[in-house]
N, C-alpha and C positions, 0 to 999 in steps of 0.2 A: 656263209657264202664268201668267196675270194674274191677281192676287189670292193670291198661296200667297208664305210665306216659309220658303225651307229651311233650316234651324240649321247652322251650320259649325262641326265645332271640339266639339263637343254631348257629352258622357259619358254612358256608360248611365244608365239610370233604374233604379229598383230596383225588385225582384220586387213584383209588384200583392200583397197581403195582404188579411188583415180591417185592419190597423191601416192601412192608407193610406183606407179608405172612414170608417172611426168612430173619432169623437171620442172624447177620455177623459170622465169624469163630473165634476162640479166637488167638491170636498168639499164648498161650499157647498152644491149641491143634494143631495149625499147627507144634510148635516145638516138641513138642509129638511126634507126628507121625513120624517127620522128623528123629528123633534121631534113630527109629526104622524102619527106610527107605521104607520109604512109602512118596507120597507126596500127600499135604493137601491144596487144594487152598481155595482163599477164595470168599465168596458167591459175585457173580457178581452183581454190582449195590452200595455194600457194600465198 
């Protein structure tokens, strides 16, 4: 096919998770938040 390149040679990939979609939380913004009283947890798995 024109336009497609096939990977040679490639190793699996790892199982799809929550942790491949979402970021961890910075402590920065948790302390952010916290300062301004709100609380900020951080992303689970992370």
């Amino acid at each position: 096919m024109v336009g497609y390149w096939v990977v040679e040679n490639a190793s699996n990939r790892l199982d799809f998770n929550d942790r491949v979609y979402l970021s961890p939380v910075g402590l920065q913004q948790i302390n952010e938040y916290k300062e301004r009283g709100y609380t900020l947890t951080q992303t689970t798995g992370w």
